[in-house]
C-alpha positions in Angstrom: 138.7 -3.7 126.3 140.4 -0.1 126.0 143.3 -1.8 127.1 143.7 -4.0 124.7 143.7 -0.8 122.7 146.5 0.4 124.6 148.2 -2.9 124.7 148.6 -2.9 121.2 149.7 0.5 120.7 152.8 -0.2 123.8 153.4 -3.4 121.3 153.8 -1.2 117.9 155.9 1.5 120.0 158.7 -1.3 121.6 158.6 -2.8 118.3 159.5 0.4 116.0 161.8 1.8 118.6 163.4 -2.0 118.2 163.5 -1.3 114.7 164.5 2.3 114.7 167.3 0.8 116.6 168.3 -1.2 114.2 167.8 0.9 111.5 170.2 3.5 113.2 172.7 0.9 113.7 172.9 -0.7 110.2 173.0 3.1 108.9 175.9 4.2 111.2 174.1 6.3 113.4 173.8 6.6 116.4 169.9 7.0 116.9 166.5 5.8 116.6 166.2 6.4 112.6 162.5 6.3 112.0 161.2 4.4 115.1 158.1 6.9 115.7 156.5 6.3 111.7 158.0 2.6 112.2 155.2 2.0 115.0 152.6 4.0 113.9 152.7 2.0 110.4 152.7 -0.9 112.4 149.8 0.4 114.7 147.5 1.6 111.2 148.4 -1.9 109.8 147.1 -3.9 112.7 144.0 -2.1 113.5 143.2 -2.8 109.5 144.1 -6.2 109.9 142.2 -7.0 113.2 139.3 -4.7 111.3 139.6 -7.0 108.2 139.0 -10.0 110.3 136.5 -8.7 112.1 138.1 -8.9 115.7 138.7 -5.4 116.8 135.9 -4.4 119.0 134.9 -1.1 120.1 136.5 -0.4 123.0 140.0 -1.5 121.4 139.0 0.8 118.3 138.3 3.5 120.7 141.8 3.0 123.1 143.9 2.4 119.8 142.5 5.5 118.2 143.0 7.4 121.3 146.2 6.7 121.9 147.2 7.0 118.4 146.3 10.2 118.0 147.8 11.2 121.7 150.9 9.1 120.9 151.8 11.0 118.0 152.0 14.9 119.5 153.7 13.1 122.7 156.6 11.4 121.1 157.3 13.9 118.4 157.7 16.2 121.2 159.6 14.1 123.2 162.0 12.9 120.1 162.3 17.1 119.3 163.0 17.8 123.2 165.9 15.4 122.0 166.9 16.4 119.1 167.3 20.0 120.3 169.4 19.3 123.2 171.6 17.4 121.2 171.7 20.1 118.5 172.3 22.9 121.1 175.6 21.2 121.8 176.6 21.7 118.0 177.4 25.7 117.9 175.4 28.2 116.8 174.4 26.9 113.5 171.6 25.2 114.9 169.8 28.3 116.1 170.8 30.5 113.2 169.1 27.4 111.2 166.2 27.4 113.3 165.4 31.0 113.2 166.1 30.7 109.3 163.4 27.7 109.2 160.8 29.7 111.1 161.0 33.0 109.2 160.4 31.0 105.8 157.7 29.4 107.6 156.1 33.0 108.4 156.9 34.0 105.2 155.3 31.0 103.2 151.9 31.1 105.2 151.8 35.0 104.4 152.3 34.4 100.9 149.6 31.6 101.1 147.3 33.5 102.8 147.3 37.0 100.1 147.4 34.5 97.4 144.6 32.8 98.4 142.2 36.0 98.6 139.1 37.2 100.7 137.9 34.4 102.7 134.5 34.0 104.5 134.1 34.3 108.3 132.2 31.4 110.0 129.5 34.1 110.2 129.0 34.9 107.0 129.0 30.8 106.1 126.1 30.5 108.7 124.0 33.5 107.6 124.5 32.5 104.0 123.0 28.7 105.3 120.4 30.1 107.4 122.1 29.0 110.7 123.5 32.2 111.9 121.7 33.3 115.0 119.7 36.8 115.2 122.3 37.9 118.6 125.6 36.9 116.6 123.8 38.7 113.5 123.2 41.7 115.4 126.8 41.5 117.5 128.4 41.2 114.0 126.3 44.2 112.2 125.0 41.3 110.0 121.5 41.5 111.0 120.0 41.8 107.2 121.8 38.1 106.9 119.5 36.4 109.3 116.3 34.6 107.8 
């Protein structure tokens, strides 16, 4: 019953892209405004509902939260792909924009990241539980960690 996993999804996608559509339209743009979080509401709100009434199996839980969680890198890149051809055509704004958005991005995890302080290495978690392993210990000069 995967497929009726997938089934569902390809009904929630058509339906928000509908409804993007329409969206666009009734805004005055020319686009899909919103169609992507428009189906992927509608997906989270029927797997609850067919959860709630105790219909949705396990093989259309598994190909609905497959897909869902494939569907949302694919179209976001797809809708980007897009957007950034579109905006290419624009001048050189865009790019000067883009560069701008990605350099506060840089800046803002670096600024995260001191303010944050020291943080512990997955090897220093597991010899502080117990679970680090006596060749990782001794790889990582933390052979006095080991029980």
């Amino acid at each position: 019953m995967v497929i009726a996993g997938v089934a569902l999804l390809a009904i929630c996608t058509i339906l928000g892209s509908y409804l993007g559509d329409l969206l666009g339209s009734t805004l005055g743009v020319k686009a899909n405004v919103g169609g992507v979080g428009i189906a992927m509401i509608m997906l989270i709100a029927a797997r609850a509902l067919l959860a709630r009434r105790g219909v949705l199996g396990e093989g259309v839980r598994f190909g609905v939260g497959f897909w869902g969680a494939m569907y949302i890198p694919i179209v976001v890149a797809m809708a980007a792909t897009q957007n950034v051809a579109a905006a290419m055509r624009s001048g050189p704004l865009v790019l000067i924009s883009a560069i701008g958005a990605v350099v506060i991005c840089f800046a803002a995890v670096a600024v995260v990241g001191r303010l944050s302080g020291p943080a512990e290495t997955i090897d220093e978690i597991e010899a502080r539980e117990g679970s680090l392993t006596p060749r990782v210990a001794q790889r990582d000069n933390l052979e006095g960690m080991t029980k």
